[in-house]
C-alpha positions as CSV (number, residue, x, y, z in Angstrom):
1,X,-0.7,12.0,42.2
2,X,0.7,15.5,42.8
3,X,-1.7,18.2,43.2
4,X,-0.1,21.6,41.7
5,X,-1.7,24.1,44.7
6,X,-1.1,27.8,43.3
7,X,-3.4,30.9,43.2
8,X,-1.4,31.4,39.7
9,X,-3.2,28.7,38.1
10,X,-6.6,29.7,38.2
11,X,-5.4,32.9,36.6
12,X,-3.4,31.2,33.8
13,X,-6.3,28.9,33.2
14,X,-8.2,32.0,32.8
15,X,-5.4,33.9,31.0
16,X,-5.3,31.1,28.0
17,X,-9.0,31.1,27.6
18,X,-10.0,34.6,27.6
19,X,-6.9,36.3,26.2
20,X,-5.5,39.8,28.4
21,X,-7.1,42.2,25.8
22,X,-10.7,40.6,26.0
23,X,-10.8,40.4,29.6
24,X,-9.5,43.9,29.6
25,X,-12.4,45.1,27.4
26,X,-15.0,43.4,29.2
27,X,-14.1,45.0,32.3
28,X,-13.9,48.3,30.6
29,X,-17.6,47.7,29.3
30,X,-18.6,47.0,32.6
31,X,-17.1,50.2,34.3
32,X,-18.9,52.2,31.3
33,X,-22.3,50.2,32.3
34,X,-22.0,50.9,36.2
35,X,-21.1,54.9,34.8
36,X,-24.4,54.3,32.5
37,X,-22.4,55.5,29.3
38,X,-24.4,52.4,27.3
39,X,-22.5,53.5,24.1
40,X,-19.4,53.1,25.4
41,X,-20.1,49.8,26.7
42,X,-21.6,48.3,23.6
43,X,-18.4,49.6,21.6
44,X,-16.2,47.8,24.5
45,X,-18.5,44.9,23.6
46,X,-18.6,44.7,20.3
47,X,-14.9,45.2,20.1
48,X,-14.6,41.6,22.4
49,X,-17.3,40.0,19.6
50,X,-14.8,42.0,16.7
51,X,-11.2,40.0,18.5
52,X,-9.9,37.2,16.7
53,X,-8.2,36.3,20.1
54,X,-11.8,35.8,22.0
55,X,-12.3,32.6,22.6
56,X,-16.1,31.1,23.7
57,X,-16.4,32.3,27.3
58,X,-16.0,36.2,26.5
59,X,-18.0,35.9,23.6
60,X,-21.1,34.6,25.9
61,X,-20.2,36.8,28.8
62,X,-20.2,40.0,25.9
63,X,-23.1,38.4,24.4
64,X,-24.8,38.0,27.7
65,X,-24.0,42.0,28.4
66,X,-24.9,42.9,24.9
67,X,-28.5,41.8,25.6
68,X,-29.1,44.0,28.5
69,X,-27.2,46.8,27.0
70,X,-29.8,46.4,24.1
71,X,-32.8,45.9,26.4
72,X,-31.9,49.4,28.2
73,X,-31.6,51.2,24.8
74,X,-35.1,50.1,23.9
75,X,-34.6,47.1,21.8
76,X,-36.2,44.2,23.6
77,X,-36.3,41.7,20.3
78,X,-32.9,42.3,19.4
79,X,-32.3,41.8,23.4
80,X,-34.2,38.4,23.1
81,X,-32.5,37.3,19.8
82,X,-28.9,37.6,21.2
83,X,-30.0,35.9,24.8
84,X,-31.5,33.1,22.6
85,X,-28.2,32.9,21.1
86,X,-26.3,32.8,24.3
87,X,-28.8,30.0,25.7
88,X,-28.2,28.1,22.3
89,X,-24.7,28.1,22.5
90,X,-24.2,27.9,26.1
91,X,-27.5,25.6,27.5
92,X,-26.9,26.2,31.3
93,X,-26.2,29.6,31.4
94,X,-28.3,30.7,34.1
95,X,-28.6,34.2,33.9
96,X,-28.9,34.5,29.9
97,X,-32.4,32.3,30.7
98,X,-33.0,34.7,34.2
99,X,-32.9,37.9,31.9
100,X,-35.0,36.1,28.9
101,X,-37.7,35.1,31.6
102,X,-37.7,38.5,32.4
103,X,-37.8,40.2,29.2
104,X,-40.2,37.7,28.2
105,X,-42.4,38.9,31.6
106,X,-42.5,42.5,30.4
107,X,-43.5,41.8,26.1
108,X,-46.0,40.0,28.0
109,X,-47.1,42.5,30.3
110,X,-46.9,45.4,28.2
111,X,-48.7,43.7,25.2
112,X,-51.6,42.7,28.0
113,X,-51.6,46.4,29.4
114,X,-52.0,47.9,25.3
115,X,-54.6,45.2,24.7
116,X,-56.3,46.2,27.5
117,X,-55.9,50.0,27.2
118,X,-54.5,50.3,30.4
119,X,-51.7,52.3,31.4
120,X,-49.3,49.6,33.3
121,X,-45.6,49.7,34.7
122,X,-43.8,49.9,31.6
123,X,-40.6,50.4,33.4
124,X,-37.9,47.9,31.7
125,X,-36.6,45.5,34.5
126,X,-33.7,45.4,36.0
127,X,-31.1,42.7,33.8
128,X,-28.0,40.9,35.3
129,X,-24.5,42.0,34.2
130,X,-22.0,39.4,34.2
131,X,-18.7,40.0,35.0
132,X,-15.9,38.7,33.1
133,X,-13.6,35.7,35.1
134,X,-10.9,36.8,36.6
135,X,-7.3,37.1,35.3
């Protein structure tokens, strides 16, 4: 049997399950993230979630960045619900259950520190990004 050896498949592959717009959009949230314009990023995400041409891998990656878009504007539940999405529709992706751990970790630590009266670290940690594949 043949192997076909080209860098150009990879990409196709790639090309056929995310679509040129969506990869395009995920990229653009992620430049918005890295400029901390978190607005701009969910609307770039959003817009992915919005595509009819968004297939499942940049609906988990936008889901995945979602979440920690949401966690840095102060919404740690609504972080949580959409990671537990991610982890139910995707059950290996790693760093959905990495940043539920850690949001998990600080509810946890900042429930103990108001039970407690105690004025604790309530700095939100810092979340993993994914990037989308590359096309």
């Amino acid at each position: 049997m043949h192997r076909l050896r080209t860098p150009l498949l990879p990409a196709l592959i790639a090309l056929c399950l995310l679509g040129p717009v969506a990869a395009e959009t995920l990229t653009e949230a992620k430049n918005a993230h890295t400029r901390g314009e978190l607005a701009a990023a969910r609307a770039a995400l959003d817009a992915v979630l919005a595509s009819t041409e968004a297939s499942a891998v940049p609906v988990r990656v936008a889901n995945q960045n979602l979440a920690v878009i949401k966690a840095q504007q102060g919404d740690v539940d609504g972080a949580i619900a959409t990671l537990e999405w991610v982890i139910a529709s995707d059950p290996i992706a790693a760093a959905a259950f990495a940043n539920l751990k850690t949001l998990r970790a600080f509810q946890a630590a900042t429930s103990i520190s108001a039970a407690l009266g105690t004025t604790g670290d309530t700095a939100l940690p810092t979340l993993s990004w994914l990037d989308a594949p590359d096309v």
